[in-house]
PAZA-439145 format. One line per field, with one value per residue (C-alpha): residue number from 1; residue in one letter; x, y, z. Coordinates in Angstrom, 3 decimals. Last residue first. Example, Ala and Ser with C-alpha at 12.3 -4.5 7.8 and 13.67 -1.06 7.14 Angstrom:
REM PAZA-439145
num = 2,1
residu = S,A
X = 13.670,12.300
Y = -1.060,-4.500
Z = 7.140,7.800
***
This chain:
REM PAZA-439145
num = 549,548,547,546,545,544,543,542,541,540,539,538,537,536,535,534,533,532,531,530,529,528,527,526,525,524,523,522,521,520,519,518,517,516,515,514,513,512,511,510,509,508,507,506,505,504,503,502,501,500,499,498,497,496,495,494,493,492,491,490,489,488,487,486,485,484,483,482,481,480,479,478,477,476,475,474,473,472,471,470,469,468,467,466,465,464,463,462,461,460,459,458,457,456,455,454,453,452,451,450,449,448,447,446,445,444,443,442,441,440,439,438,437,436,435,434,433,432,431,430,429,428,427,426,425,424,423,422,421,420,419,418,417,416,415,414,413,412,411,410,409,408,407,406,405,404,403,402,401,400,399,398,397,396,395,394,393,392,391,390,389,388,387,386,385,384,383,382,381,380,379,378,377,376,375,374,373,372,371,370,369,368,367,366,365,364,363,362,361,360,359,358,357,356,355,354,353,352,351,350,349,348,347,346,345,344,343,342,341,340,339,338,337,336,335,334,333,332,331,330,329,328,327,326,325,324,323,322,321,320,319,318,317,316,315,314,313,312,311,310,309,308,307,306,305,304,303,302,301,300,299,298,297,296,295,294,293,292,291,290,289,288,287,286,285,284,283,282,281,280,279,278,277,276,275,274,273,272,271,270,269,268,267,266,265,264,263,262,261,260,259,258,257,256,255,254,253,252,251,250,249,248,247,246,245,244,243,242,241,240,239,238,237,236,235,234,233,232,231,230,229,228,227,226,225,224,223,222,221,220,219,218,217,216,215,214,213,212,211,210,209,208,207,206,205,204,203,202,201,200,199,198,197,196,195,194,193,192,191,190,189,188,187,186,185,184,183,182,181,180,179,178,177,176,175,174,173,172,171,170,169,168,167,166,165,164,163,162,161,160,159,158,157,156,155,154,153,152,151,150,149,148,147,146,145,144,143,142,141,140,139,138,137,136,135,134,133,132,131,130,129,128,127,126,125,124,123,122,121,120,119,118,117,116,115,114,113,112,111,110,109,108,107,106,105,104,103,102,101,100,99,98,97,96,95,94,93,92,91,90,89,88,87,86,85,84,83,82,81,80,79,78,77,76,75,74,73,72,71,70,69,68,67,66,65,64,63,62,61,60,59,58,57,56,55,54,53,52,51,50,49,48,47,46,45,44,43,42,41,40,39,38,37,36,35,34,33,32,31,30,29,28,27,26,25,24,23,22,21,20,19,18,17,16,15,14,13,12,11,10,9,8,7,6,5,4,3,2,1
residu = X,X,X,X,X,X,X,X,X,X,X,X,X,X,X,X,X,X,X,X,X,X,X,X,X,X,X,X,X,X,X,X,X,X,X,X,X,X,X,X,X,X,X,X,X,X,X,X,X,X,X,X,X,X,X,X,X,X,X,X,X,X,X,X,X,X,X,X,X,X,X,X,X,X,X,X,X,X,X,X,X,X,X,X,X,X,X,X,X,X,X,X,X,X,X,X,X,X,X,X,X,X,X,X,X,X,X,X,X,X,X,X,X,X,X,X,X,X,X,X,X,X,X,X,X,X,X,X,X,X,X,X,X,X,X,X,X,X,X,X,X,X,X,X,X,X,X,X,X,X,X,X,X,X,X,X,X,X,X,X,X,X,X,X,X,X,X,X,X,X,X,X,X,X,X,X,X,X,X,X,X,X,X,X,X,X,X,X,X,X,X,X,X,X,X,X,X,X,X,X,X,X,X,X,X,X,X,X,X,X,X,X,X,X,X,X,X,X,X,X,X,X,X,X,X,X,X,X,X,X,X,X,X,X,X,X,X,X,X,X,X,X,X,X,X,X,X,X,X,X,X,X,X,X,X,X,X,X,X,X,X,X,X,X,X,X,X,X,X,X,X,X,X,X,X,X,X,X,X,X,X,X,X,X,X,X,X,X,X,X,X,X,X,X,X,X,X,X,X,X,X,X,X,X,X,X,X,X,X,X,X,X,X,X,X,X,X,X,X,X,X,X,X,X,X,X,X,X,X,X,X,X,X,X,X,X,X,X,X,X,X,X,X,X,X,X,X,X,X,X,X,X,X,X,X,X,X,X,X,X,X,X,X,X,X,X,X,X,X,X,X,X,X,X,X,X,X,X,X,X,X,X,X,X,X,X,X,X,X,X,X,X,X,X,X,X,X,X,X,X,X,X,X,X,X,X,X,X,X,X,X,X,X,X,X,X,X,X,X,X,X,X,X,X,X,X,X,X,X,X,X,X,X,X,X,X,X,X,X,X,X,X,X,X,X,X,X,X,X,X,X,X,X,X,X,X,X,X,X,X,X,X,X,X,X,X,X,X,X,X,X,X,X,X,X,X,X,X,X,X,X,X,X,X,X,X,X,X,X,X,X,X,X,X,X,X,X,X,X,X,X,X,X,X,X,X,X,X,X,X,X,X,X,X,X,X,X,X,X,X,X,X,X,X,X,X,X,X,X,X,X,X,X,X,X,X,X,X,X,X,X,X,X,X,X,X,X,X,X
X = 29.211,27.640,24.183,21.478,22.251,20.343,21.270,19.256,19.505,20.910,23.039,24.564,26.626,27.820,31.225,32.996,36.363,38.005,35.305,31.261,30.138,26.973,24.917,21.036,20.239,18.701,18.870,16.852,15.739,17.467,15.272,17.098,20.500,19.958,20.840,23.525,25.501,28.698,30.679,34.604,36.984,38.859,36.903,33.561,32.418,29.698,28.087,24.300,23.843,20.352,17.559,17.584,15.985,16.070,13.577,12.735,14.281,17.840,20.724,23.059,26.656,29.072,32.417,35.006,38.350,36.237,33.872,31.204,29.928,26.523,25.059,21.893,21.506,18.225,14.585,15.645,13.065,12.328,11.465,11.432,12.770,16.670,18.650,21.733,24.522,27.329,31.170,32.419,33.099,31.395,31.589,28.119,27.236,24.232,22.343,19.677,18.100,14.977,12.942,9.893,6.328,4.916,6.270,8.194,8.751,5.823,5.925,8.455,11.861,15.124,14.608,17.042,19.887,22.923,25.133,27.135,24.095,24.258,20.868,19.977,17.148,18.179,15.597,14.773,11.250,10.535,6.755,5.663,2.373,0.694,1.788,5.253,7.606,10.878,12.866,11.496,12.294,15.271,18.607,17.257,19.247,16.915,17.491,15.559,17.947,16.031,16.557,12.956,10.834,8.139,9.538,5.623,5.574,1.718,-0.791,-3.947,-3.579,0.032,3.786,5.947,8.954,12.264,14.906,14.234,16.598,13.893,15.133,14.495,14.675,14.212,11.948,8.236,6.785,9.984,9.555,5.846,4.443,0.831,-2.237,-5.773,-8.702,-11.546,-11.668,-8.270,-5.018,-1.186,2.240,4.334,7.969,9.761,11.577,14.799,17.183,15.476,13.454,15.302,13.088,15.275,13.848,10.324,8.899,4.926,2.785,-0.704,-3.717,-5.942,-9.704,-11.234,-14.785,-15.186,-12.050,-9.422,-5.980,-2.986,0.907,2.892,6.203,7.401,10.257,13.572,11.848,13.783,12.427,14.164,11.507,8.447,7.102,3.740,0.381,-2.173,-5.628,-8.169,-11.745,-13.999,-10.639,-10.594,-6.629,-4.090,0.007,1.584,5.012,6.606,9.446,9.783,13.232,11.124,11.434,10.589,6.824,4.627,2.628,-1.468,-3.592,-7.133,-9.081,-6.394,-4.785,-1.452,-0.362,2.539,3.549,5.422,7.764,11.229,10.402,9.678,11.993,11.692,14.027,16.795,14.884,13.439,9.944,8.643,5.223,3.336,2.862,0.023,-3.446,-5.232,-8.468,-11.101,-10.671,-10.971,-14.239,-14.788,-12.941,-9.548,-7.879,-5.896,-6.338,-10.243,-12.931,-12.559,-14.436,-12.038,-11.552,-7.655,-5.789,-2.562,-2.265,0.277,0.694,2.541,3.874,7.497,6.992,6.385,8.178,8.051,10.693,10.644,13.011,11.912,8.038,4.987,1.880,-0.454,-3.482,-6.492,-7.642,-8.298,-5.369,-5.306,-3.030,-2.912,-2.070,1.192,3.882,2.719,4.795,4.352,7.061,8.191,10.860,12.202,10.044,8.742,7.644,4.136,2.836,-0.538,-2.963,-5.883,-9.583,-10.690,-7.526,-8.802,-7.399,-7.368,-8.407,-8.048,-5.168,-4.116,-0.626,-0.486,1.357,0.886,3.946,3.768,0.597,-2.248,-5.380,-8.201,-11.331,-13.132,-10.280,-9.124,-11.985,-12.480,-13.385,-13.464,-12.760,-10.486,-7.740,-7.909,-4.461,-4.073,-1.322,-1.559,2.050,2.772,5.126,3.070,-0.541,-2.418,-6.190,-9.090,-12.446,-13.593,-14.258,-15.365,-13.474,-13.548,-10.798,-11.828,-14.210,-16.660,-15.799,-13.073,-12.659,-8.932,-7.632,-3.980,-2.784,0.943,1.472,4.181,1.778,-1.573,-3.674,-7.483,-9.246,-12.685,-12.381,-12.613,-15.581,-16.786,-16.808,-13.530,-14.626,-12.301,-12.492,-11.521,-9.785,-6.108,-4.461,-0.804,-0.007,2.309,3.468,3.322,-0.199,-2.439,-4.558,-7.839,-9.532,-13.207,-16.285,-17.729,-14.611,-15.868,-13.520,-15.082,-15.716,-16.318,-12.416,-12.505,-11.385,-8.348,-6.496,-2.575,-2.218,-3.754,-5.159,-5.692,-9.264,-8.968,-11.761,-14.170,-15.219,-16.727,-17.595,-15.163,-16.700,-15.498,-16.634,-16.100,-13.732,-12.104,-8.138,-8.123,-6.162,-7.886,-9.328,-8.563,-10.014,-7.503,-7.045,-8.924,-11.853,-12.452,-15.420,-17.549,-18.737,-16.787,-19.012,-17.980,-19.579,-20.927,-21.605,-19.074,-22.022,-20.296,-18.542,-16.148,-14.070,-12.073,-11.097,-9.023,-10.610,-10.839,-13.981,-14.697,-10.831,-10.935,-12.906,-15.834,-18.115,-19.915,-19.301,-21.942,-22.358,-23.644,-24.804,-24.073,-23.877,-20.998,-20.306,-18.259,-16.293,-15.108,-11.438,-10.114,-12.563,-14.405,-15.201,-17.576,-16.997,-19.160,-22.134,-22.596,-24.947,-26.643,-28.148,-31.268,-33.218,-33.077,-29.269,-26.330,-24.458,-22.201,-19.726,-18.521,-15.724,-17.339,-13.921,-13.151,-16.389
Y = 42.152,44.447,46.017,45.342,42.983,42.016,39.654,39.303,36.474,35.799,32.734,34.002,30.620,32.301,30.539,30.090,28.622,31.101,32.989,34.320,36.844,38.181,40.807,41.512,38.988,38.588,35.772,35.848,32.322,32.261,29.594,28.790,28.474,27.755,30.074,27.934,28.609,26.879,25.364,24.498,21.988,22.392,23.874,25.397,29.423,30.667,32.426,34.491,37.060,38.608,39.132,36.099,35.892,32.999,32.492,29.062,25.737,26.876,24.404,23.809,22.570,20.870,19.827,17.636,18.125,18.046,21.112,22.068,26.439,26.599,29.291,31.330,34.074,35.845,35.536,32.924,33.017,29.892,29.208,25.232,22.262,23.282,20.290,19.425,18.351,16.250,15.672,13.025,12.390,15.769,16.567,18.138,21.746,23.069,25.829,27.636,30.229,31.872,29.831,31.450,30.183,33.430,34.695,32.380,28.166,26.680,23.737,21.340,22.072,19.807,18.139,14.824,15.396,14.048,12.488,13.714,14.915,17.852,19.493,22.112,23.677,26.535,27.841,31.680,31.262,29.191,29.110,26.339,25.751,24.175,22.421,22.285,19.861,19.413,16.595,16.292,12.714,11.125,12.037,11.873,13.700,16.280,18.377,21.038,22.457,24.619,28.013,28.580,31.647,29.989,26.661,25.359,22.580,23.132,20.896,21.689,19.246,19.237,19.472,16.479,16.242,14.116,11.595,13.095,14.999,17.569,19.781,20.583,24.603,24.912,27.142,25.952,24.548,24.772,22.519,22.089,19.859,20.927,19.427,20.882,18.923,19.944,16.372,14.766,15.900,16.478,16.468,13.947,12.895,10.778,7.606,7.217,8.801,7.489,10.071,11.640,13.677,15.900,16.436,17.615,17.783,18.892,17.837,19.833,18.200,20.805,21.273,23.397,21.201,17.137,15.665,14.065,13.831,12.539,13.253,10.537,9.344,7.096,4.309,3.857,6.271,7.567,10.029,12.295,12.630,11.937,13.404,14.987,15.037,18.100,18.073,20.513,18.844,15.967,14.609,11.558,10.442,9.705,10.082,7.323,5.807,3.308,1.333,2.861,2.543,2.547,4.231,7.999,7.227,9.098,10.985,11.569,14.829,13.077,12.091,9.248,7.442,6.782,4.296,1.615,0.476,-2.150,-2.097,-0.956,-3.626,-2.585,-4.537,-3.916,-5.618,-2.496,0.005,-1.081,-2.414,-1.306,0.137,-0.398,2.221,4.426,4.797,7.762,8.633,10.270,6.784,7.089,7.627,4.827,3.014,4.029,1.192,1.334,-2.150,-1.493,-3.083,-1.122,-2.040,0.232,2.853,3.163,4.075,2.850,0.423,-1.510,-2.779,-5.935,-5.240,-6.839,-7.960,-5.947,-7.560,-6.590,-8.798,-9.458,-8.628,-4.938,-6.284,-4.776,-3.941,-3.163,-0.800,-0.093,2.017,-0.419,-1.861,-2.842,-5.585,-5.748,-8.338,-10.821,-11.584,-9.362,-10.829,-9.678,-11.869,-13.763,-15.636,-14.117,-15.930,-14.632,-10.941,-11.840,-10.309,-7.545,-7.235,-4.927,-5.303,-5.655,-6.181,-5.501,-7.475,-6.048,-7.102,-10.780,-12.411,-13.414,-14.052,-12.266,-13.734,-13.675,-15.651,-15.308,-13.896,-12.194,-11.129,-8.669,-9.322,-10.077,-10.379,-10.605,-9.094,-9.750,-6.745,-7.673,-11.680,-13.818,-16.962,-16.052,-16.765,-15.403,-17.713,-18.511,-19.111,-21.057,-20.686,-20.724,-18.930,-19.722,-18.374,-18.170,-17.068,-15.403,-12.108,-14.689,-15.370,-14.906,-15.529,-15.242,-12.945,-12.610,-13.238,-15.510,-17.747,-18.936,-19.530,-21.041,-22.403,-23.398,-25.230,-24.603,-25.072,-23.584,-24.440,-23.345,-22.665,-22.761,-23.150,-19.522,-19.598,-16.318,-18.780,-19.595,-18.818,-20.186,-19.532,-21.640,-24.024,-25.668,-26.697,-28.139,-30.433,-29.558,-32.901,-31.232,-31.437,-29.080,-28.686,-28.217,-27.606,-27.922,-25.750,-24.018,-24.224,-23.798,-24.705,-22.988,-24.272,-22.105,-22.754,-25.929,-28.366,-29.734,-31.636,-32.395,-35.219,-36.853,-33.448,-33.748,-32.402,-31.965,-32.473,-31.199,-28.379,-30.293,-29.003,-29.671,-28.507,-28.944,-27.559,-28.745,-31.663,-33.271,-33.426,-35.811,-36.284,-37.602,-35.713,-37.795,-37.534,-36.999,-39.169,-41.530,-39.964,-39.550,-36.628,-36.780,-33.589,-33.949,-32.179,-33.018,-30.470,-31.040,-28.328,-29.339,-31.166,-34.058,-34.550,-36.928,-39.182,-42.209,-45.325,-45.853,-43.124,-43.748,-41.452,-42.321,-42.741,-40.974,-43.894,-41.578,-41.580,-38.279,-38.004,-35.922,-35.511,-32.860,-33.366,-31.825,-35.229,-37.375,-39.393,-42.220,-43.573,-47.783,-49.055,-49.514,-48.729,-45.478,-46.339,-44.242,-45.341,-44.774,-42.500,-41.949,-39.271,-37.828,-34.892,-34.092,-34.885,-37.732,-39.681,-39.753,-41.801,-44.989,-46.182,-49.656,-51.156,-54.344,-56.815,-53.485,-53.465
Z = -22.375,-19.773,-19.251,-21.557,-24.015,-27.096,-29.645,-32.181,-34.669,-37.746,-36.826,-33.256,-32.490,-29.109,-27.754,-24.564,-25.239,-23.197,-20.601,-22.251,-19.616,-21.336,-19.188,-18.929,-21.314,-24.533,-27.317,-30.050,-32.017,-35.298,-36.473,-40.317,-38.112,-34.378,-31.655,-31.178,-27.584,-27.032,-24.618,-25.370,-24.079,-20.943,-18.641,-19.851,-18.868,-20.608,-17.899,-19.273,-16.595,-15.074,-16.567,-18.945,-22.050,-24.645,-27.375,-28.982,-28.694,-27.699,-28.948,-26.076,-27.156,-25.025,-25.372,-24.075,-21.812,-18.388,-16.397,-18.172,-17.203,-18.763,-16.107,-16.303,-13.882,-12.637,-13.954,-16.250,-19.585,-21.562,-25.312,-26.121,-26.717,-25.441,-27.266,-24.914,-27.124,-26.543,-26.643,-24.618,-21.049,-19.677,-15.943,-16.544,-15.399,-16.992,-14.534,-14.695,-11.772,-11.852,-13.749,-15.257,-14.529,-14.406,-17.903,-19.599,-19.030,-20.694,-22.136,-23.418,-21.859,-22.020,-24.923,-27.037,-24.052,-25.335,-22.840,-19.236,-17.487,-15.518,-15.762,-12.959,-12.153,-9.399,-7.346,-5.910,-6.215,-9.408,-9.243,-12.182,-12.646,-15.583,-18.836,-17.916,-19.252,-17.859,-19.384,-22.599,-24.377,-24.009,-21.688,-17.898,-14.779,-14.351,-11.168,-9.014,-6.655,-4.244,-3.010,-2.090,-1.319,-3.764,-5.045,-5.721,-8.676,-8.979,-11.011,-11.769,-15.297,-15.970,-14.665,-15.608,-14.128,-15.928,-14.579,-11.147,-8.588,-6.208,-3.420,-0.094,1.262,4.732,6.361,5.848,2.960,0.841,-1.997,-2.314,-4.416,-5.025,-6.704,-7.839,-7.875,-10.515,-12.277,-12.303,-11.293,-12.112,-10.613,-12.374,-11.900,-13.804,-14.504,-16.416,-14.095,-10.656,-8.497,-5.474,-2.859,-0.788,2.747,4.602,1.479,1.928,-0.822,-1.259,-2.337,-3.365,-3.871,-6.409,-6.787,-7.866,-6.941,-7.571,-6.936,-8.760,-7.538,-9.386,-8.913,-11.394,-10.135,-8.517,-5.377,-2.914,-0.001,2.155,5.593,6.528,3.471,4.772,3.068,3.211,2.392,0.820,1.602,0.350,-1.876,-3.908,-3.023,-5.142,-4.065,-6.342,-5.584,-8.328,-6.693,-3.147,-0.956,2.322,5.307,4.500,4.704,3.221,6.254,5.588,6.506,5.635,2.386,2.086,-0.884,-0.783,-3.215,-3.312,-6.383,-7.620,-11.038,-9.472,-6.910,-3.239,-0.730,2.904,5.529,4.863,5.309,8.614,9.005,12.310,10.695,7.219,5.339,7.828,8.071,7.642,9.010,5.909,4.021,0.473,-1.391,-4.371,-6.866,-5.452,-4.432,-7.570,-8.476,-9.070,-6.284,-3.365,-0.072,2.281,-0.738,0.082,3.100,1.841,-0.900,-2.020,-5.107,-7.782,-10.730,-9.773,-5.865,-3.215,0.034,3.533,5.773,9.757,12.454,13.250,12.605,11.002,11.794,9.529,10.602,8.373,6.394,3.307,4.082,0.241,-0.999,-4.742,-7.651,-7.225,-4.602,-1.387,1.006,4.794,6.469,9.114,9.732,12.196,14.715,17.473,15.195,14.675,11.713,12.367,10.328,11.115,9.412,6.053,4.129,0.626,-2.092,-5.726,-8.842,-8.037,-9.845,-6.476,-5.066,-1.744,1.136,4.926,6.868,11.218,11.121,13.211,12.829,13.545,12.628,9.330,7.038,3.744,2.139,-2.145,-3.609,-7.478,-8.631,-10.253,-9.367,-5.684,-4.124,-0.571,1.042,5.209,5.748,9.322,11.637,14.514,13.435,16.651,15.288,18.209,18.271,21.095,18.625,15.979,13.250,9.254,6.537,2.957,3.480,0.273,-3.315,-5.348,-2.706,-2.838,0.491,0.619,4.513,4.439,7.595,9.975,13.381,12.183,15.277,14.379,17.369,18.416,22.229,23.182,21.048,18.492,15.327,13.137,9.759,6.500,2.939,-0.170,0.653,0.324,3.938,3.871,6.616,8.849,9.988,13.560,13.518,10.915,13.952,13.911,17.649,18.904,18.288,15.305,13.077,9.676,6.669,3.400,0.310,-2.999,-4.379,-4.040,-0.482,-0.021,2.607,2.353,5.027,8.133,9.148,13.205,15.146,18.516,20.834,23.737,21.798,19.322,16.124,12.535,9.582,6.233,2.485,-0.819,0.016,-3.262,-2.713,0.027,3.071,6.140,8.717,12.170,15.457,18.408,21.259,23.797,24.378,20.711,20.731,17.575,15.163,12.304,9.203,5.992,4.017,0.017,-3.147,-5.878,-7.844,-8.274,-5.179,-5.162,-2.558,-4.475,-3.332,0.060,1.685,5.254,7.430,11.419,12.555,16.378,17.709,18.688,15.742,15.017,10.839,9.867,5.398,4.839,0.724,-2.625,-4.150,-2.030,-5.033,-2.985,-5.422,-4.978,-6.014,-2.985,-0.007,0.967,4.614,6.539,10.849,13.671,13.855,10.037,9.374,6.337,5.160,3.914,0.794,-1.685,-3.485,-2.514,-5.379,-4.886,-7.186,-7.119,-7.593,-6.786,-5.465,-3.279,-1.390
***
């Protein structure tokens, strides 16, 4: 009683019942010792806590299995449940306040309703399972729901089984853990959020967010979501948000374990970014990422305004994904396959792809895979804008029959680098930055991977230099022609040859060509047009011209 403040221990085997009322008074601990404890009184209060519940050993279910014929039963608020079971499909089973039960407990619904009541009670547990009854149902009204298991399912129902989300927001917030499952069937949600330091988790079966309220929203605010294959569906009213270094996956390893969704084979059916979202109800932070990862033809999505955007899949065959359109991307784009013989991923544009000035574009691969963006895969030319590209590994940067625009708008570091393939077709790269440029090339840029055309044409606010990096070779024209009253000078990093015509032609201030004192890298070209206030800094180098000066 409350005068003893007393605490009392479970003690022996088995479980124990209480057929009408448990009463934890004032002052008094129940110690509830790893035990079930069955609650089956019918007056629709049969457990008070007025002292304090606890549960030693972190290992006890309070099972509510009674049938008030006059109203609801009532779960009362408490902040030291391990596990709860409500089973009785005659009744309805009411929090009474914020109810929570560790990390390793789960809520099982065997029969009977839960309601969170229109209190909305907040619901904190590890894992729930709704069994396969028409009348197991878990009534979510405008609750926030958090599971936090740190293995298994975390929410589990029966094909009968049923889930009325409401308003509610059913939070995802495992503290640790590797390939953690969302779900175990199909489910829907008004409000699903993310925010686990799991390694990544993977949806485990389709999601799909209810569009009657437009409220609703697919929020992943920290660590990975994973469709793991398969289907979200989103709404045309309703929000997707990737928070700052948080990820997306698409079509990743469906029981993956690493934060790259990739820690074994991919799925060999594609799924798709999530549907019905509209540009401007997505937000992808500069610092998310959203990976593709199929072994399967795949579409990238053309809807959203990606932050980082990483093409990796572990290829079984030679694959093709699809741009669905001109895609923007304020972070790195990275085209990474694997795989463990000569098998491509090849990278169809199907409009201009625009990578932000500081970030960068990377086509590359791991093991034996080879990679391929291709700029003109089947009659229109698209072209490329990114901060800097980054050709290496297997990779391909394919303009072959092209008359792309390949742009780099950074200013630090080397802007084109090309460690691998680069087929120039009839392209233009173009740099048109108004600031120093530290290296334009780094690589290889002669012979087979020659550009064909080259272009610098800032609008130029000051006077800078663009510092070449390396030796390159234009196939047809190269054109340094400034436009504004400043000047520009482009200091070659090895030799220059150009088949075709060399245009020095700035506007009002002057453009000039430094072959580099001490270096005195040659210069050749198949005709020099050099207008008023064009200028050729020869040093002692050679200067060879084979047509027309």
């Amino acid at each position: 009683g409350a005068a003893g403040n007393a605490t009392t221990t479970a003690t022996g085997a088995g479980g124990i019942t209480v057929s009408v009322l448990l009463t934890i008074d004032t002052g008094d601990t129940l110690d509830a010792k790893g035990k079930t404890w069955t609650l089956s009184g019918t007056g629709g209060t049969v457990l008070t806590i007025s002292g304090t519940l606890n549960d030693s050993t972190d290992t006890s279910t309070f099972a509510f299995t009674g049938n008030n014929g006059g109203g609801n039963t009532t779960i009362p608020a408490s902040t030291a449940y391990h596990s709860i079971t409500v089973n009785n499909s005659a009744e309805t089973y009411v929090l009474a306040g914020t109810t929570t039960g560790d990390a390793g407990g789960v809520l099982t619904i065997t029969d009977g309703t839960l309601s969170t009541t229109g209190s909305n009670y907040a619901l904190n547990i590890g894992a729930i399972s709704i069994a396969s009854s028409a009348s197991a149902i878990l009534t979510a009204n405008a609750s926030v729901i958090t599971l936090s298991a740190i293995s298994g399912t975390l929410f589990t129902r029966g094909a009968s089984g049923v889930f009325t989300q409401g308003t509610s927001e059913v939070v995802v917030a495992p503290a640790s853990g590797t390939g953690i499952t969302l779900l175990s069937a199909a489910t829907t949600f008004h409000k699903l959020t993310i925010n686990s330091s799991a390694s990544v988790i993977n949806a485990g079966a389709a999601i799909t967010m209810s569009s009657a309220d437009a409220a609703n929203k697919l929020y992943v605010q920290t660590g990975v979501l994973n469709d793991g294959g398969n289907t979200i569906v989103g709404t045309a009213n309703g929000t997707l948000e990737v928070a700052a270094s948080a990820g997306l996956c698409i079509s990743g390893t469906a029981a993956g374990t690493s934060a790259t969704c990739d820690s074994s084979t991919t799925p060999t059916t594609a799924s798709t970014f999530p549907t019905n979202y509209t540009n401007g109800n997505i937000t992808l932070s500069t610092t998310s990422t959203v990976y593709y990862l199929a072994d399967d033809s795949q579409t990238i999505s053309s809807t959203p305004t990606y932050g980082n955007l990483k093409l990796k899949s572990k290829l079984t065959s030679t694959r093709v994904y699809t741009a669905g359109g001109a895609l923007t991307i304020n972070g790195n784009f990275e085209i990474n396959p694997t795989a463990g013989s000569a098998l491509t991923l090849r990278v169809n544009t199907a409009g201009h792809i625009t990578v932000a000035t500081t970030k960068t574009t990377t086509i590359t691969s791991t093991s034996s895979a080879l990679s391929t963006l291709d700029m003109r895969p089947s009659a229109t030319d698209y072209n490329l804008t990114s901060g800097a590209i980054v050709i290496d590994g297997n990779g391909t940067l394919d303009a072959s029959s092209a008359a792309s625009v390949i742009e780099l708008t950074g200013t630090t570091g080397d802007l084109f680098t090309n460690n691998a393939t680069f087929t120039a077709g009839s392209s233009t790269v173009k740099f048109a930055v108004d600031a120093a440029v530290t290296n334009l090339f780094a690589g290889t840029f002669t012979g087979a991977s020659s550009m064909y055309n080259l272009e610098f044409s800032p609008v130029l606010n000051g006077n800078y230099t663009y510092a070449g990096g390396a030796a390159i070779t234009v196939s047809n024209n190269f054109s340094i022609i400034p436009t504004g009253i400043r000047d520009l000078v482009y200091e070659m990093g090895g030799a220059n040859t150009i088949t075709g015509t060399l245009l020095i032609q700035p506007g009002a201030g002057n453009a000039t060509v430094d072959t580099i004192s001490g270096s005195n890298y040659d210069l050749s070209a198949g005709n020099i047009d050099i207008e008023a206030q064009g200028i050729i800094l020869a040093n002692n180098s050679a200067i060879t011209v084979s047509t027309n000066w």
